[in-house]
N, C-alpha and C positions, 0 to 999 in steps of 0.2 A: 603560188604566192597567195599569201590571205591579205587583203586588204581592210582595214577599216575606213570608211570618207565617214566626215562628221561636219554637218553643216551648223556654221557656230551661230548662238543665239542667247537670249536670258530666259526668256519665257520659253519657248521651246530648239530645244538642238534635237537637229534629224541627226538619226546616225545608220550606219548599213554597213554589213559586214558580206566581204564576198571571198570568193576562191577563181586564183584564175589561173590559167596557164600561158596567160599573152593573146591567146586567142579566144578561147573560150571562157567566160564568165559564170560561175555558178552563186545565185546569192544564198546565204547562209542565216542569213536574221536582220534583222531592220526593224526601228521603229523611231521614238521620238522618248528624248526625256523631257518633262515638262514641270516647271517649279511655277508654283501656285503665288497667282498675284498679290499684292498686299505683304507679300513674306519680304522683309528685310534682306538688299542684296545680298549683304554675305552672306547669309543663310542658301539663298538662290545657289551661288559661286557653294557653297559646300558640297548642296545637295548636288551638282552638276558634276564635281569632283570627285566623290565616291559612286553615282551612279558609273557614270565613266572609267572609272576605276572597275568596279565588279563587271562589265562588258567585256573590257580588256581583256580579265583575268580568265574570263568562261572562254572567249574565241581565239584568244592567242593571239590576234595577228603580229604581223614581220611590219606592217607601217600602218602608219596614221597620216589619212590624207586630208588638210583640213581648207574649208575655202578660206581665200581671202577676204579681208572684209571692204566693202563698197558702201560707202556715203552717201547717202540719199541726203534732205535738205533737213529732217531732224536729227540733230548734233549729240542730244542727252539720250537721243537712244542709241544714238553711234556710242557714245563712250559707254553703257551699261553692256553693249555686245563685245566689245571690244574688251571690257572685263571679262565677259564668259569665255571669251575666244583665248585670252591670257591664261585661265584654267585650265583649257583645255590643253595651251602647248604644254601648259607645265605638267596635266599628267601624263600624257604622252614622254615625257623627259623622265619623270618619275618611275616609268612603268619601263623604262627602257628601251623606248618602239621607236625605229625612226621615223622624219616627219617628212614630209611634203606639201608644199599649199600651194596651189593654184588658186587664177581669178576666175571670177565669173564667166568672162568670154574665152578663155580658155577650156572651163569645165565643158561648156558648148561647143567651142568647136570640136574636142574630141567626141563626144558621147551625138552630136547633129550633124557637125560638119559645117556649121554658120553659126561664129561666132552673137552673130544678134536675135539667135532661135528664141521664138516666144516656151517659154515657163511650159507650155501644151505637150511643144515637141519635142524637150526633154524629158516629160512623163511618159511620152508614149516612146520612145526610142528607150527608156530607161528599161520600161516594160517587157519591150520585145527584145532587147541586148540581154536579157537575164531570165526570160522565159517566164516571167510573173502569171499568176492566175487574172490578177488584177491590177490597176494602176495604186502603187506604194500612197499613202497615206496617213499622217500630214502632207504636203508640197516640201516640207523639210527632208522631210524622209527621202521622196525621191529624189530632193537635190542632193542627199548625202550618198546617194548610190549612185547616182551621179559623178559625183566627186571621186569614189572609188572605181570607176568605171575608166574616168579620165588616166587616175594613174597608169591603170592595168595595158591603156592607150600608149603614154607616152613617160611613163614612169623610170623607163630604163634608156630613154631616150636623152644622147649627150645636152641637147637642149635643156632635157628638163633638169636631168645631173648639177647643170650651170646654176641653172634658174634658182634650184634649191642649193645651192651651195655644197654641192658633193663633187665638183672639178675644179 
C-alpha cells in the first residue's frame, strides 16, 4: 500500500510518501511545501493546492493520511491552519484518495508507543522505522512520515475503520 501522511500547516506542510506492506515500511520522497510569508492567504491555500496536487499525481498513493489539528493558545493561527488543512481534505476528495486523520497522540502512540513521546523520539523512531540516512527535515516532514507510518500501524485496524468513518 502507498501511503501519503501530510502534516497540515500554512507556512509550511510536511508531507512523506511511503510503501508498506503492514510490516515493513519503505519511504519513497518527503519533503515540505512552503508558501512564502507576506503572500496573500488565498494565494498560500492555491499554492498549497496545486503543489499537493502534482505530489499526488507523481506517487499515486491509495490514501492520504492527514493529522488532526491541535489548538495551542494562538486562535488566528489555529484558524489560517485550519484553512490549509480544509485544502488539503479537499484535494485529496479531488484527486480521488481516500482519507484518514489521526491526532497527535495517536500518531505517537503508533510510530513510539507513548502517546506523550517528546517531537525527538518521533524523529528518531521515524528514522529507524524507514531506514533514513538521516533524521527527515523540516520536523514537518518527519511528522508527516509519521503520520503515514501511523496508518501503515493501525490503518486497517476496525478501530481506526470506526474512527475514520469507514464502519
Amino acid at each position: 500500500m502507498r501511503i501519503l501522511g501530510i502534516d497540515p500547516g500554512l507556512a509550511t506542510i510536511g508531507w512523506g510518501v511511503i510503501d508498506t506492506t503492514g510490516v515493513k515500511h519503505k519511504a519513497l520522497a518527503y519533503g515540505a511545501i512552503i508558501t512564502p510569508s507576506g503572500t496573500p492567504t488565498e494565494k498560500r491555500l492555491a499554492l498549497i493546492f496545486a503543489e499537493l496536487e502534482a505530489i499526488i499525481k507523481k506517487y499515486q498513493p491509495e490514501v492520504m493520511a492527514v493529522e488532526e489539528l491541535f489548538f495551542n493558545t494562538n486562535i488566528t493561527t489555529g484558524i489560517r491552519v485550519a484553512e490549509a488543512r480544509g485544502v488539503i481534505l479537499l484535494c485529496a476528495e479531488r484527486c480521488g484518495i481516500e482519507l484518514a486523520e489521526y491526532t497527535p497522540l495517536q500518531v505517537k502512540q503508533a510510530v513510539v508507543g507513548y502517546g506523550r513521546a517528546e517531537k525527538k523520539q518521533v524523529i528518531t523512531m521515524v528514522t529507524m522505522l524507514l531506514g533514513l540516512p538521516k533524521p527527515p527535515s523540516p520536523d514537518d516532514t518527519a511528522d508527516a512520515l509519521a503520520i503515514a507510518v501511523c496508518h501503515a500501524h493501525t490503518g486497517g485496524s476496525r478501530i481506526a475503520k470506526y474512527y475514520n468513518g469507514r464502519l
